[in-house]
C-alpha positions as CSV (number, residue, x, y, z in Angstrom):
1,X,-26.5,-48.6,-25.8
2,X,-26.5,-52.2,-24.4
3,X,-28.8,-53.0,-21.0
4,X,-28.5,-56.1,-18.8
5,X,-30.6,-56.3,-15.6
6,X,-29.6,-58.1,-12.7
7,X,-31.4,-58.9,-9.6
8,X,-29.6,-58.1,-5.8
9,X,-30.2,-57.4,-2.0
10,X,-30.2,-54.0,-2.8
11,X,-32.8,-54.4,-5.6
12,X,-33.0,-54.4,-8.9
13,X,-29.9,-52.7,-11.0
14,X,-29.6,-52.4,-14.6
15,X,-26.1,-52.2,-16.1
16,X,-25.9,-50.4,-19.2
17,X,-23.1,-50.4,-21.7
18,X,-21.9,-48.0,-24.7
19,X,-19.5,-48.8,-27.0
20,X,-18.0,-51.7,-25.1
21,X,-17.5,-49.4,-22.0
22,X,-19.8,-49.6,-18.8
23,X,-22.1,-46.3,-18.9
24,X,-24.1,-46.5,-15.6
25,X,-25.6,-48.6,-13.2
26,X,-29.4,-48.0,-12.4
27,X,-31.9,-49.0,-10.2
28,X,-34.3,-50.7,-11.7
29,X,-35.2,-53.1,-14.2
30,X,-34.7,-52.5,-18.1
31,X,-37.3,-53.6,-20.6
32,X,-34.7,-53.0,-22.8
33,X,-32.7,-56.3,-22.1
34,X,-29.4,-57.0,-24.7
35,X,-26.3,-59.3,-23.7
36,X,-23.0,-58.7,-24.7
37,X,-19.5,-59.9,-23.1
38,X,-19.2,-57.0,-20.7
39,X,-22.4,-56.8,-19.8
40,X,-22.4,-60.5,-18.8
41,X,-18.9,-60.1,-17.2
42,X,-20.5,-57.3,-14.8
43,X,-23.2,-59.3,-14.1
44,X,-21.1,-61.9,-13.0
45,X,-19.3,-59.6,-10.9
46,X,-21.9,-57.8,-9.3
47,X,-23.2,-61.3,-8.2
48,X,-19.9,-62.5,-6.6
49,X,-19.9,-59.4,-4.8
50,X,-23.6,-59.3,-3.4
51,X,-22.4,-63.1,-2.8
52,X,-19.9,-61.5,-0.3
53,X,-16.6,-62.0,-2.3
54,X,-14.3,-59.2,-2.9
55,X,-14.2,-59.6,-7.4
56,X,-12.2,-57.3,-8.9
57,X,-14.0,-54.7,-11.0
58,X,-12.2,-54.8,-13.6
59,X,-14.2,-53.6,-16.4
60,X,-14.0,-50.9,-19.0
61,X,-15.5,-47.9,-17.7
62,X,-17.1,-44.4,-19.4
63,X,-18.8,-42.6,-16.7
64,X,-20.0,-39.5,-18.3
65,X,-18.8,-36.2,-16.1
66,X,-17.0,-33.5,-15.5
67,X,-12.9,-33.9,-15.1
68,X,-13.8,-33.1,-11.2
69,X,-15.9,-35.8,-11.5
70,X,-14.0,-38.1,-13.2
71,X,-10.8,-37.3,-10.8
72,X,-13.1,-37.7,-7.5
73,X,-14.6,-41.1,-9.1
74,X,-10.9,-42.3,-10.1
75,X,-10.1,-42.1,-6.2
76,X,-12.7,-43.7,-5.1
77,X,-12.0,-46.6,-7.6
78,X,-8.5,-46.6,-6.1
79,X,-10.7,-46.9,-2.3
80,X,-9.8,-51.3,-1.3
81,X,-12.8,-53.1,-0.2
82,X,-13.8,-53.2,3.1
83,X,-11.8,-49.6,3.6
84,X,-13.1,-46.4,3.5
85,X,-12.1,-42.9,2.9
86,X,-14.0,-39.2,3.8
87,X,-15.2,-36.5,2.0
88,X,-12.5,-34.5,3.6
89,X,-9.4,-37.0,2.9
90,X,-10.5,-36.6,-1.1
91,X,-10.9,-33.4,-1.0
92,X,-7.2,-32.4,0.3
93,X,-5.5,-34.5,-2.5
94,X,-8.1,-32.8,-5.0
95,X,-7.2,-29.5,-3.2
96,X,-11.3,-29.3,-3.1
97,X,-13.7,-28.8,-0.6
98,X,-15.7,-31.7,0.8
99,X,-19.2,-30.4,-0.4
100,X,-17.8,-30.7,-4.4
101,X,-16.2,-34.2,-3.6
102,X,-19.8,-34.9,-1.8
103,X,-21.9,-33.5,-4.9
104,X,-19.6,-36.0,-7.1
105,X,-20.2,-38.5,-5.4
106,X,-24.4,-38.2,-5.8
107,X,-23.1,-37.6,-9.5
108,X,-21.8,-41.2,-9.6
109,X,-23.3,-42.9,-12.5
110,X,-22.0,-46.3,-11.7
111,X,-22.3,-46.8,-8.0
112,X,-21.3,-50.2,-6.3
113,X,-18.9,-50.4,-9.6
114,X,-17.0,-47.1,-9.0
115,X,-17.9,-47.6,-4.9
116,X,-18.6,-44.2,-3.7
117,X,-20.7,-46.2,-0.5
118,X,-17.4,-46.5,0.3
119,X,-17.0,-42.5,1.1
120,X,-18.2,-41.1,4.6
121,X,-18.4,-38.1,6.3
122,X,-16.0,-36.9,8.9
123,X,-15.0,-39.1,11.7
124,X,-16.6,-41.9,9.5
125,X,-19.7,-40.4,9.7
126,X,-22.5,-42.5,7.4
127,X,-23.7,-39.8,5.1
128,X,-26.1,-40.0,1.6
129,X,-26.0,-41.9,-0.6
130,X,-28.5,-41.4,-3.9
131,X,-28.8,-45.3,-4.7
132,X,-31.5,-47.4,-3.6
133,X,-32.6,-46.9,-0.1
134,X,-30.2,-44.2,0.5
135,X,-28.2,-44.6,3.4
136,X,-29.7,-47.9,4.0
137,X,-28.7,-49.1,1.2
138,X,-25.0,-47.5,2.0
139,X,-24.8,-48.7,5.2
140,X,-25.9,-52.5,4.2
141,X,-22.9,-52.3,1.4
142,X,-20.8,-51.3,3.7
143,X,-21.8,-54.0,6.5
144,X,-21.6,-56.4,3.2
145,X,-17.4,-55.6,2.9
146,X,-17.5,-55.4,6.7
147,X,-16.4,-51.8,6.7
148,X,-17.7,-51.3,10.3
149,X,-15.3,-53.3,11.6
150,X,-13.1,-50.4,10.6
151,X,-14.7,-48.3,12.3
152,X,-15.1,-46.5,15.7
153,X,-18.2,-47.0,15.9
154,X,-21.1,-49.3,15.0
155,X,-24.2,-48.5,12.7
């Protein structure tokens, strides 16, 4: 396994890679430091993102899971910056129950990447989020992709 750390607004994130697929994104800086392509190229893209761009993630993931998991984390992949979708709306086309798609979403090993900030509560209710800050660091993502505009209501 491959580590590249990377400095953001959100603090520091290390990126880590396994056979050529990205593995997780941590917070926290890596002792461990080793470049390779992919790791640079999400570096790269992490920074035009925190730089307020909208860079298109398009990497090579693994996240490790279960097929729940993976099938809640696929969705929110599919989730367009600066949009949003609830617990609930994932959970009727997984024909789920919010808490699961919820406790998937704490399971993310590769948030900002795979954007499960991008998942709210009901009525676009800011919720947890198991990154960082928490729900600061959720909510300043989301003001970053200016997802409140979207909304009904402000932060």
């Amino acid at each position: 396994m491959s580590q590249l750390s990377v400095h953001s607004p959100v603090g520091d994130l290390t990126i880590s890679e396994e056979d050529g697929k990205i593995v997780s994104l941590d917070w926290g800086w890596s002792p461990f430091q080793q470049e390779n392509e992919i790791l640079l190229k999400a570096k790269n893209l992490l920074e035009h993102y925190f730089d307020g761009e909208n860079p298109k993630f398009d990497l090579p993931l693994n996240p490790h899971g279960t097929d729940f998991q993976k099938n809640v984390w696929k969705i929110m992949c599919e989730i367009p910056y600066g949009s949003f979708l609830t617990y609930g709306e994932i959970s009727k086309r997984l024909n789920s129950h919010a808490r699961a798609v919820g406790m998937a979403c704490g399971r993310n090993p590769i948030p900002i990447i795979i954007p499960c900030h991008r998942v709210l509560g009901q009525n676009g209710k800011l919720t947890g989020f198991s990154g960082g800050e928490g729900v600061e660091t959720k909510r300043y993502l989301l003001e970053l992709e200016d997802v409140g505009d979207n909304l009904s209501f402000s932060f």
